[in-house]
Z-matrix of the N, CA and C atoms (Angstrom, degrees):
N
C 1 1.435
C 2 1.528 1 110.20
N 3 1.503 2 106.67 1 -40.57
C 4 1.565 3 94.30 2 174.73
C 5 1.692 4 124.71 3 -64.32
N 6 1.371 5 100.60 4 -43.30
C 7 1.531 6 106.66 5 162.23
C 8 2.149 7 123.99 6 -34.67
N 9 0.965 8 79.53 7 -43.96
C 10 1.895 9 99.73 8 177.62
C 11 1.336 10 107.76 9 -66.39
N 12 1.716 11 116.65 10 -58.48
C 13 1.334 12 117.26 11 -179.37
C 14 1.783 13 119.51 12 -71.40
N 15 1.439 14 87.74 13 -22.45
C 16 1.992 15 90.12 14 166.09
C 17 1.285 16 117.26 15 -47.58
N 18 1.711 17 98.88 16 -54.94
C 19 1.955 18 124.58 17 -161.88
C 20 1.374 19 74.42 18 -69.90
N 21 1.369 20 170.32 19 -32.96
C 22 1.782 21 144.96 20 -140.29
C 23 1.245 22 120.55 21 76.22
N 24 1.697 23 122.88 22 10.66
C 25 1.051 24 99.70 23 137.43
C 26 1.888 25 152.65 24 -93.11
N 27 1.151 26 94.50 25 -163.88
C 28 1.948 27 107.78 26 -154.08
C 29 1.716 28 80.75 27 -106.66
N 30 1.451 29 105.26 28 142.35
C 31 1.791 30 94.71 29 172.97
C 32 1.794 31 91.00 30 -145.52
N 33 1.356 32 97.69 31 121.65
C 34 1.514 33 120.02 32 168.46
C 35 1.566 34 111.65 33 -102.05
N 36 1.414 35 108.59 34 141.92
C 37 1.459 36 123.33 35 148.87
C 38 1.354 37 126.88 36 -75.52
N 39 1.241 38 119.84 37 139.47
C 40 1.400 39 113.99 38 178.41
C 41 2.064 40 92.40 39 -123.11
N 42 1.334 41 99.47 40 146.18
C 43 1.357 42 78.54 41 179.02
C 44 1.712 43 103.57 42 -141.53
N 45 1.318 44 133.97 43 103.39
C 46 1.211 45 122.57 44 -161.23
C 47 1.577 46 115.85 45 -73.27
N 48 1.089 47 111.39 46 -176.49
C 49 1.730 48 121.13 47 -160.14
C 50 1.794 49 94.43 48 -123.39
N 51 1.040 50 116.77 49 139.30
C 52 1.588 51 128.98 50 146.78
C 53 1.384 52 97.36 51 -37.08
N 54 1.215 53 120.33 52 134.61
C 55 1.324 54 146.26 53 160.16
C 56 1.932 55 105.05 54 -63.14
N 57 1.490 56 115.80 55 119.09
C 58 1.355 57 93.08 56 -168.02
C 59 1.724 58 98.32 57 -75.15
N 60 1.169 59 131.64 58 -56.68
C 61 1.612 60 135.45 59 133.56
C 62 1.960 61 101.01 60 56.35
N 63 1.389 62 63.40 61 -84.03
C 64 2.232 63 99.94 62 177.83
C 65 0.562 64 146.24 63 -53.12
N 66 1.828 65 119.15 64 75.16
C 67 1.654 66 126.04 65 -149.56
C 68 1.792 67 98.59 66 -109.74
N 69 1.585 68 101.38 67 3.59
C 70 1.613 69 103.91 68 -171.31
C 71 1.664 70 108.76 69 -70.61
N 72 0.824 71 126.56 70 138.75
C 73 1.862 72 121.72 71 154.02
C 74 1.080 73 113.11 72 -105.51
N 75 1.885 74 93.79 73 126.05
C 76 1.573 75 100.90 74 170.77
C 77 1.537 76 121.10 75 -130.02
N 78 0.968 77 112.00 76 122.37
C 79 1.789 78 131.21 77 -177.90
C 80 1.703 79 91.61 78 77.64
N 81 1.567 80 132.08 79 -122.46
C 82 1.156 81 141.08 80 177.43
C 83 1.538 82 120.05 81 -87.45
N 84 1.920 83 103.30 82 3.24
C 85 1.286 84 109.61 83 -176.49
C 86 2.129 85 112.48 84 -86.91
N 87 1.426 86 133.00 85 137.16
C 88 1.052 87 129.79 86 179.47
C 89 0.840 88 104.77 87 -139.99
N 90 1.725 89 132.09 88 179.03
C 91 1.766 90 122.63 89 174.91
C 92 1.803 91 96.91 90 -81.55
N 93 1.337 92 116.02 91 -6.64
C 94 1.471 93 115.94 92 -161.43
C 95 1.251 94 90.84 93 -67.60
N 96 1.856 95 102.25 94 -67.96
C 97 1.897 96 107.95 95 -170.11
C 98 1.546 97 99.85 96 -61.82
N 99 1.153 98 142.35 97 -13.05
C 100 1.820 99 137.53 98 -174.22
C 101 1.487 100 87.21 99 -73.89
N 102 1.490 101 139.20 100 -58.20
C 103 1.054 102 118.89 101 -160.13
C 104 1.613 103 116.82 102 -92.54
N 105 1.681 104 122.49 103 0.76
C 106 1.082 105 107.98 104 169.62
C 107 1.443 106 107.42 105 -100.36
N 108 1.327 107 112.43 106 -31.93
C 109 1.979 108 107.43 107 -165.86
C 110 2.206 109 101.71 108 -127.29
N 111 1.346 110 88.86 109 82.97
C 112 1.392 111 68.92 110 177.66
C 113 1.352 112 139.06 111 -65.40
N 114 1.319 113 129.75 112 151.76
C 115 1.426 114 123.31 113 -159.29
C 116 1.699 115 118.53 114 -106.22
N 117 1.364 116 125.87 115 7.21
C 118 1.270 117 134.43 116 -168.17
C 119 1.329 118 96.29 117 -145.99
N 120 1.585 119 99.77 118 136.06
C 121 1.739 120 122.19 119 -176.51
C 122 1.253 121 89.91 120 -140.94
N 123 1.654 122 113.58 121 128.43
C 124 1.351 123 123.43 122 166.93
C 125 1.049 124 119.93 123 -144.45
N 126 1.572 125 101.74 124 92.39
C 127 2.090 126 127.46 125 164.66
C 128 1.233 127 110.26 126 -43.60
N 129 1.646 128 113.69 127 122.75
C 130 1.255 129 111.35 128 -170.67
C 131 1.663 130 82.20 129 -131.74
N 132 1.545 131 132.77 130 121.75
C 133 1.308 132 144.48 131 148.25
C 134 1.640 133 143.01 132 -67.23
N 135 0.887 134 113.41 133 117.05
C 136 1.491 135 104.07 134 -146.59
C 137 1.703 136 98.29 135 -123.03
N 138 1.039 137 159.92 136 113.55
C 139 1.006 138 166.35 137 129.06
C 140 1.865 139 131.04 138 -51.73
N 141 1.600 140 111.49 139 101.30
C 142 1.158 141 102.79 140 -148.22
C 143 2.115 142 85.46 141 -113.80
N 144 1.533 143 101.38 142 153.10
C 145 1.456 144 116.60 143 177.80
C 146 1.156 145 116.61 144 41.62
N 147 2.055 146 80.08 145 63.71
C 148 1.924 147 92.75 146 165.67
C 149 1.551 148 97.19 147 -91.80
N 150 1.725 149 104.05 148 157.43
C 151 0.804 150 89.19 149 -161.23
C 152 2.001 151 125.60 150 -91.61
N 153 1.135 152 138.19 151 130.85
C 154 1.130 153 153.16 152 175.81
C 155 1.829 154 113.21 153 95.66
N 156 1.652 155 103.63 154 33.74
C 157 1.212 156 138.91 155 173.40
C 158 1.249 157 130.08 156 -146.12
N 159 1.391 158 108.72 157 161.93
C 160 1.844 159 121.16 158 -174.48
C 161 1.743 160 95.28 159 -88.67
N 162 1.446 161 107.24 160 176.23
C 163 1.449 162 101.87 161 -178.24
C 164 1.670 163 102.75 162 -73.34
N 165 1.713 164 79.02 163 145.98
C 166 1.296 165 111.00 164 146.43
C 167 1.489 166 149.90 165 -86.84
N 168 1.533 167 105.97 166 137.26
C 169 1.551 168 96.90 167 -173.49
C 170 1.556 169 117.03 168 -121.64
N 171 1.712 170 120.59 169 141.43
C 172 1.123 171 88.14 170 -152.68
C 173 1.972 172 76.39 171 -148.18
């Protein structure tokens, strides 16, 4: 991450939600553990006023 913020980029979390939908359990996954420990993190990098372009995503 420091490497990223050297180059200029912006670094967001995205962090998804249990589907309320989703009463299925699968392997160690449930809506119980979805709503206490979520299990998916998704770094999204964004690079803003490159130059003779809109942001970049990378």
């Amino acid at each position: 991450m420091r490497e990223l913020t050297a180059a200029g980029f912006r670094l967001d979390l995205v962090e998804p939600e249990w589907p309320e939908h989703l009463a299925q359990v699968w392997g160690g996954w449930s809506p119980l553990r979805g709503r206490h420990l979520p299990g998916t993190a998704i770094f999204v990098c964004v690079r803003d006023g490159a130059a003779g372009s809109g942001p970049q995503t990378g």
